[in-house]
N, C-alpha and C positions, 0 to 999 in steps of 0.2 A: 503604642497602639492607638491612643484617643488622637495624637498627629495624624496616622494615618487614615483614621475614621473621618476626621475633617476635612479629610482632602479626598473623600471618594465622593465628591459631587454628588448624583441626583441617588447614590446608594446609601447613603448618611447611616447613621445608626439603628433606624427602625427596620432597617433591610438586616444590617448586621445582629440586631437580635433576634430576627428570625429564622437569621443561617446557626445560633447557638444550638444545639440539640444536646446531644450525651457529654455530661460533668467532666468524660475522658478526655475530651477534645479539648485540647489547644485552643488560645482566642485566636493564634496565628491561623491555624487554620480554619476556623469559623469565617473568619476575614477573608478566606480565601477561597471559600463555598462561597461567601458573598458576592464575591468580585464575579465567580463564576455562573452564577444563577443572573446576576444584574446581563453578564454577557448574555447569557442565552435567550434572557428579556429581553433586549437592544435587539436580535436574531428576529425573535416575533416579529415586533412593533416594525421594522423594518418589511417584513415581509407582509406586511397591509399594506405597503404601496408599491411593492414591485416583487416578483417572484423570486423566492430562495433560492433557486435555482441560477440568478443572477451573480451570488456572490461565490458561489462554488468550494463551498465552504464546509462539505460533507463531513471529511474527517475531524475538524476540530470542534463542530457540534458534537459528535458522538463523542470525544473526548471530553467535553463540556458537561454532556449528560452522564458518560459515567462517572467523572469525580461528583457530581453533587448527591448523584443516584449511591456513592459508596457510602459517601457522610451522613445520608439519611436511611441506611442499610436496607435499602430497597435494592434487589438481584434487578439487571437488566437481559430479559434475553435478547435472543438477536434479534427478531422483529422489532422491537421495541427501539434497539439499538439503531435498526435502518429508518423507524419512522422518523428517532431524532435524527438524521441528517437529511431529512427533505430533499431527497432525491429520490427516484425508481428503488425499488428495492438490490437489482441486480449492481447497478451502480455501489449503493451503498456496500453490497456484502463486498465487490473489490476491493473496498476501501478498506472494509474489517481485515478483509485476504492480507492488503498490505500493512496495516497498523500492526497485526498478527505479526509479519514475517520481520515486521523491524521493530517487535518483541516491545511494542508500547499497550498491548492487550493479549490478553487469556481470556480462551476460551475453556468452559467446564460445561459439564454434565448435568441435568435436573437430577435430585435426588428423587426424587417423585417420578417423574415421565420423561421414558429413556429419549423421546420423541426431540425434547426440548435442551435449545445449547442457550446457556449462558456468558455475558460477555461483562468481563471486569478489566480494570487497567494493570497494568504489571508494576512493579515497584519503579523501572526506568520509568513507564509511561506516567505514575504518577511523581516523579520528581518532576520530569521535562511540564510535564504543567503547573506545578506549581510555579517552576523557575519561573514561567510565562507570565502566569501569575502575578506574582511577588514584583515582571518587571513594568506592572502597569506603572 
């Protein structure tokens, strides 16, 4: 694990102790909210000097935002889910339409306000990102 902390460039270890949260968690996977959170940082910074909309990269934002959003047991609803892919909202919810039908997200109910859907990864969707992951 400290190999691979050395070798995550401008993420180094003060990034990876910030992705540690709950005692339950795996260092594997802290490492791997890290990798994912530095992505979605790189995503910003990028996007102060040319529109998001350039790299068209919808679905693997929202995929980005819900693994770090599960590690930090923060629910995302679906707006929240569309704002993280910086496109139109209608765009985005396609995208949820198809990440849904190839069963790499679940969608659920607010236990509170029947109003409100929430958007979580599915067990395929969080393996296939991890695998991503793991092949930085």
């Amino acid at each position: 694990m400290a190999e691979r902390l050395a070798n995550m460039g401008s993420i180094g270890a003060g990034h990876f102790a910030a992705a540690t949260a709950p005692s339950s968690v795996s260092a594997d996977q802290a490492y791997l909210v890290a990798l994912a959170e530095e992505e979605l940082r790189r995503r910003k910074l990028r996007a102060r000097f040319l529109p998001a909309q350039f790299f068209g990269e919808a679905a693997w934002s929202m995929l980005l935002d819900l693994y770090v959003s599960e590690f930090r047991k923060r629910p995302v609803a679906t707006t929240s889910a569309c704002i993280a892919a910086e496109v139109p909202a209608s765009t985005a919810l396609r995208w949820l339409d198809l990440l849904e039908q190839r069963s790499l997200v679940e969608r659920y109910d607010s236990d509170q306000d029947r109003r409100v859907k929430f958007i979580r990864l599915s067990n395929e969707g969080r393996r296939a990102l991890e695998a991503i992951l793991r092949s930085y």
